[in-house]
DRENDO-1510 file (C-alpha; in Angstrom, 1 decimal, always signed):
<recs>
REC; n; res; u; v; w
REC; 1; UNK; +6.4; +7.4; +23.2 .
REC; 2; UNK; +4.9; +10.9; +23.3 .
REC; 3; UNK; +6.4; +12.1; +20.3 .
REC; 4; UNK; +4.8; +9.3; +17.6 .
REC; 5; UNK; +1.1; +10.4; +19.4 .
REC; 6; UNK; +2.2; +13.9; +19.1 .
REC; 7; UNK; +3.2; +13.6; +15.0 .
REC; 8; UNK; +0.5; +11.5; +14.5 .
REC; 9; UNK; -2.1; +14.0; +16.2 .
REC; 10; UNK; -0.2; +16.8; +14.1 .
REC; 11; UNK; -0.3; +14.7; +10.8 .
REC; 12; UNK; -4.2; +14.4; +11.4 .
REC; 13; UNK; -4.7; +18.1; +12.0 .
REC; 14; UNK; -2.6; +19.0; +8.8 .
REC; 15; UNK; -5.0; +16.1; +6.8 .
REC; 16; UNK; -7.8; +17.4; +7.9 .
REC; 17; UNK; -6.8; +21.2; +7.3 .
REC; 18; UNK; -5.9; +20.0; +3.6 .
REC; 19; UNK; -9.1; +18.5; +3.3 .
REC; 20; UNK; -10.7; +21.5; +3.9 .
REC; 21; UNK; -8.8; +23.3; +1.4 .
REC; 22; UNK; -5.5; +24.7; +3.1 .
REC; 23; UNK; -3.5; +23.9; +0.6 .
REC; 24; UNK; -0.4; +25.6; +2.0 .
REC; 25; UNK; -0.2; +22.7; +4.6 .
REC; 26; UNK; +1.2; +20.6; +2.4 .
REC; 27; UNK; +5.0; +22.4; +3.2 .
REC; 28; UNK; +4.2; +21.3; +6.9 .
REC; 29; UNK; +2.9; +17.9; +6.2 .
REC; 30; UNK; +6.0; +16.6; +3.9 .
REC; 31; UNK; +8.7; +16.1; +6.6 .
REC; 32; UNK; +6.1; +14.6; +9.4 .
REC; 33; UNK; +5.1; +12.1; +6.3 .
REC; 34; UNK; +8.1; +11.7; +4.3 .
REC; 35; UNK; +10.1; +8.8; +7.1 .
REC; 36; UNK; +6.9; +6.9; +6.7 .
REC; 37; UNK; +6.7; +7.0; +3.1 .
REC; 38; UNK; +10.0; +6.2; +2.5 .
REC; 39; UNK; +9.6; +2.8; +4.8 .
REC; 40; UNK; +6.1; +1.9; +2.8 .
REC; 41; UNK; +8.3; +2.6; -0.6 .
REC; 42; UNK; +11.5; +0.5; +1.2 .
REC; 43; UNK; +9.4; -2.0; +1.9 .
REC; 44; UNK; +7.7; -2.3; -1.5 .
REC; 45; UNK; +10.7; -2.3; -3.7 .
REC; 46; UNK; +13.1; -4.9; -1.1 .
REC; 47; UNK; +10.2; -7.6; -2.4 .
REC; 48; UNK; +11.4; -6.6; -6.1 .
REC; 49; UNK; +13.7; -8.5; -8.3 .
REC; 50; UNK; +17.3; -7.6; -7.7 .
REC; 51; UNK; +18.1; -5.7; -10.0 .
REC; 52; UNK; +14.5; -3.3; -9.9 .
REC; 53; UNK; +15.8; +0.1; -11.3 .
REC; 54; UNK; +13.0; +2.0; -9.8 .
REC; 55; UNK; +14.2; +3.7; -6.9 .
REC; 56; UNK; +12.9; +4.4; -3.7 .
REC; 57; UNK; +13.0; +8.1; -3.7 .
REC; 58; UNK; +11.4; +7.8; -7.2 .
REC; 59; UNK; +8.5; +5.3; -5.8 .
REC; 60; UNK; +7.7; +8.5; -3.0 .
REC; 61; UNK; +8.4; +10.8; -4.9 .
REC; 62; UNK; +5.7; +9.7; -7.8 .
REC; 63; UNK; +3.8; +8.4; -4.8 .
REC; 64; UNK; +3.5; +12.1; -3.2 .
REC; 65; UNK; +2.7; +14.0; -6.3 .
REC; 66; UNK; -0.6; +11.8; -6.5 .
REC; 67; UNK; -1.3; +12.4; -3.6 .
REC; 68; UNK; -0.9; +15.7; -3.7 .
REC; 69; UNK; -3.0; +16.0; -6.7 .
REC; 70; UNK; -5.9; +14.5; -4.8 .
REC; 71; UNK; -8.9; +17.1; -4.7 .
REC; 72; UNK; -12.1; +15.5; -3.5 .
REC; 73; UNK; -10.7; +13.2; -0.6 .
REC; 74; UNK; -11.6; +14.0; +3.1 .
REC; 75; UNK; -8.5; +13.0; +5.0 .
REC; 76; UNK; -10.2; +11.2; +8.0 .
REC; 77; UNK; -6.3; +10.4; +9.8 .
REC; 78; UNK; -3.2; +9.7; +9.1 .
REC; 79; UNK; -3.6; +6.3; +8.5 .
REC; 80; UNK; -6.2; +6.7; +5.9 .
REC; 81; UNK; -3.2; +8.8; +4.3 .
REC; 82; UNK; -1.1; +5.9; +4.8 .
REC; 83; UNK; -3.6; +3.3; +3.3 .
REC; 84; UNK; -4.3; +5.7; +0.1 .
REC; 85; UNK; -0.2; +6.1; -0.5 .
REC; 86; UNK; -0.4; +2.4; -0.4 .
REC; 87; UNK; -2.6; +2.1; -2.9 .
REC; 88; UNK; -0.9; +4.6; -5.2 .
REC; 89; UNK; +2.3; +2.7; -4.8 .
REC; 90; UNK; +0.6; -0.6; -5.9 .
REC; 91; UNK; -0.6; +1.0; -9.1 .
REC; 92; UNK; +3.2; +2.8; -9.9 .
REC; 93; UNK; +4.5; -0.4; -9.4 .
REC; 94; UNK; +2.2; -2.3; -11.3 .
REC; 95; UNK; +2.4; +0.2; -14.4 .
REC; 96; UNK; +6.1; +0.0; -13.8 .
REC; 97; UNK; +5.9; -4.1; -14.4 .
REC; 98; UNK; +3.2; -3.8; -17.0 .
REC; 99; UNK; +5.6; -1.4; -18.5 .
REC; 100; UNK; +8.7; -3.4; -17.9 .
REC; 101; UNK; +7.4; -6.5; -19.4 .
REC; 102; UNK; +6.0; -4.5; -22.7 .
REC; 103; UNK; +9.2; -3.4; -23.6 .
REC; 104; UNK; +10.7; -6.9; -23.3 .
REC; 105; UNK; +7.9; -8.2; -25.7 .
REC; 106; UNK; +6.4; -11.1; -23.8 .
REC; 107; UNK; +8.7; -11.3; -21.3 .
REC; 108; UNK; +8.5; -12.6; -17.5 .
REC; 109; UNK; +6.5; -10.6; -15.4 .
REC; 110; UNK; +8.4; -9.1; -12.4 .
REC; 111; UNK; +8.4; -11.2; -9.4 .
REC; 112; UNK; +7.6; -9.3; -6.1 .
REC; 113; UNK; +8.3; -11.7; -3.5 .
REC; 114; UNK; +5.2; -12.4; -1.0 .
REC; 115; UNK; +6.8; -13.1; +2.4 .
REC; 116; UNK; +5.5; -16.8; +3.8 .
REC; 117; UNK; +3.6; -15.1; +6.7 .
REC; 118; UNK; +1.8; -13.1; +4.5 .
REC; 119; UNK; +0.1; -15.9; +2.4 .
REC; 120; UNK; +0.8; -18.4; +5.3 .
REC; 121; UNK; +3.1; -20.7; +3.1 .
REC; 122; UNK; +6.6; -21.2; +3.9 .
REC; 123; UNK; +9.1; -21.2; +0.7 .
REC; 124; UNK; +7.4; -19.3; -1.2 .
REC; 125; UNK; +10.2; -17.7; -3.2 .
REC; 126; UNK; +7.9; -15.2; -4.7 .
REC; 127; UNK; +5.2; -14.0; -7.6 .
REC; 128; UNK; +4.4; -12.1; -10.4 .
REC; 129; UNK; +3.2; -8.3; -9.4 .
REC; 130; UNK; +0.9; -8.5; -12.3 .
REC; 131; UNK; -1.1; -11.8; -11.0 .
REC; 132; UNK; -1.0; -10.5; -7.8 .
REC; 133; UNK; -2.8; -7.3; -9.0 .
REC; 134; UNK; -5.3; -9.4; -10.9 .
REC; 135; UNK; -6.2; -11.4; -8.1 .
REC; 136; UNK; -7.1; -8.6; -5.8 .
REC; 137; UNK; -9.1; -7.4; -8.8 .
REC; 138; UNK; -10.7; -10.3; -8.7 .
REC; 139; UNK; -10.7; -10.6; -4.9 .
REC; 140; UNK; -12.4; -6.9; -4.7 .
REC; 141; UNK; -15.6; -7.9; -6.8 .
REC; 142; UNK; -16.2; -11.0; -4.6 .
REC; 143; UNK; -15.1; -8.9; -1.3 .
REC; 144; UNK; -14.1; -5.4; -1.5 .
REC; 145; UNK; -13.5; -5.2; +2.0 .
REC; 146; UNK; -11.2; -8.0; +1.9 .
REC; 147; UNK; -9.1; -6.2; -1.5 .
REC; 148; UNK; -8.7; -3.2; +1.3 .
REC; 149; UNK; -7.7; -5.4; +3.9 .
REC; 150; UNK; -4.7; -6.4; +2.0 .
REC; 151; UNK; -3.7; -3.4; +0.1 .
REC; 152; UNK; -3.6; -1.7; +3.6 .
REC; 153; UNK; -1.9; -4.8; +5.4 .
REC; 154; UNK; +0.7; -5.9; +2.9 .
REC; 155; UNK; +1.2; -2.7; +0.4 .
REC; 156; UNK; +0.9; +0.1; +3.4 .
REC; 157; UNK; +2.2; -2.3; +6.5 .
REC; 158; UNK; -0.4; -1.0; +8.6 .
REC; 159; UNK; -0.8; -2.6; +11.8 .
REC; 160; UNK; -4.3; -4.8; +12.6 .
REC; 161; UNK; -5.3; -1.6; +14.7 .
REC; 162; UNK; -4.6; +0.8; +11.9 .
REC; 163; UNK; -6.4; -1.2; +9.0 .
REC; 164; UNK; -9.2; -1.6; +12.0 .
REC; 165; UNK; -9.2; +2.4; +12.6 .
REC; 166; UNK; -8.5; +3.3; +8.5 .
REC; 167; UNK; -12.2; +0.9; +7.8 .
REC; 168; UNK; -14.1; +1.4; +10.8 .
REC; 169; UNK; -14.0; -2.3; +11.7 .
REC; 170; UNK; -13.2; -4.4; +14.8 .
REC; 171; UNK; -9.5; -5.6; +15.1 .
REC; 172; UNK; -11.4; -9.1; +14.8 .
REC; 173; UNK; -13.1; -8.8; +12.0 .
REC; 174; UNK; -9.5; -7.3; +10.6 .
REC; 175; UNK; -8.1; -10.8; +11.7 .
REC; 176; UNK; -10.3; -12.9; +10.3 .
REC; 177; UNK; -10.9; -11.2; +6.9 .
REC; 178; UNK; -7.0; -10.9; +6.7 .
REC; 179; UNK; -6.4; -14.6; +7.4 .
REC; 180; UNK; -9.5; -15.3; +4.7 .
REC; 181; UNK; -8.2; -12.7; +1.8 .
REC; 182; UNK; -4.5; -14.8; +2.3 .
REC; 183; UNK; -5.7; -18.0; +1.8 .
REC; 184; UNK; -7.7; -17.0; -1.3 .
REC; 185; UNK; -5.1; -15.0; -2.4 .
REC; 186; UNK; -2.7; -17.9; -2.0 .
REC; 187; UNK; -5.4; -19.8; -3.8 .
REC; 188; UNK; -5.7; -17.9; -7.2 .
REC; 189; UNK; -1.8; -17.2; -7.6 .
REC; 190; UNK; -1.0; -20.9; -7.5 .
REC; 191; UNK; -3.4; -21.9; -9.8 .
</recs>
């Protein structure tokens, strides 16, 4: 159990030396990162149609170099890295649909299955990336905390305590927004 505390103190100190312009601890940072970047993209593309042809080590890969390419951001921890890498995997795999269903003219959007616990409805088979994004859209005007709550929660897998550490919140008021953001979410989707 030492060794996750250890990577994850070591992770923050490399974040935080980026931040203030080390730029060579990037070579460092990359393996300590990568295992849990490949998970987040895993995770991401296993709730994909069968047949998705983006890979995995295409989603990090694309993933990284944003992240990389980030200038201004003051890394406060590692799972602020997490929640951010989560958030550019949403919008690479939301350009990848929007893409996807341009070159089909019209056709279905791609369905990126929403597992019951998440929206708290059992049998949900699954729905379309695009209405998804749209709904937090819509969800982040109404409640931006909320939107964060889920990118963080379902897009990054972060734990209550993470999303409670990554927005300065209670692990309550993680729970309850969490449970709130689902059944609205579940709400606009099914319209």
């Amino acid at each position: 159990m030492e060794q996750p505390q250890q990577n994850s103190k070591e992770i923050t100190e490399l974040l935080r030396a980026w931040s203030d312009g080390e730029a060579e601890v990037l070579d460092a940072l990359l393996p300590l990162v990568y295992d849990e970047l490949h998970r987040q993209a895993a995770r991401f593309l296993r709730r994909e149609r069968v047949g998705h042809t983006l890979q995995t080590t295409a989603l990090i890969h694309e993933a990284y170099l944003k992240l990389i390419d980030q200038h201004e951001v003051n890394w406060q921890n590692r799972a602020h890295f997490f929640g951010i890498a989560a958030q550019a995997m949403r919008r690479i795999l939301v350009d990848y649909a929007r893409q996807r269903h341009r070159e089909k003219r019209g056709g279905a959007g791609r369905d990126l299955p929403l597992e019951a616990a998440t929206l708290a409805v059992s049998g949900e088979k699954g729905i379309d990336l695009e209405a998804l994004d749209e709904a937090l859209t819509r969800l982040a005007a109404m409640d931006k905390r909320q939107a964060r709550i889920v990118e963080l929660r379902y897009f990054s897998g972060l734990s209550i305590e993470d999303t409670a550490e990554v927005l300065r919140i209670s692990r309550a008021t993680v729970k309850s927004d969490w449970k709130s953001a689902k059944a609205w979410l579940y709400q606009e989707i099914t319209k």
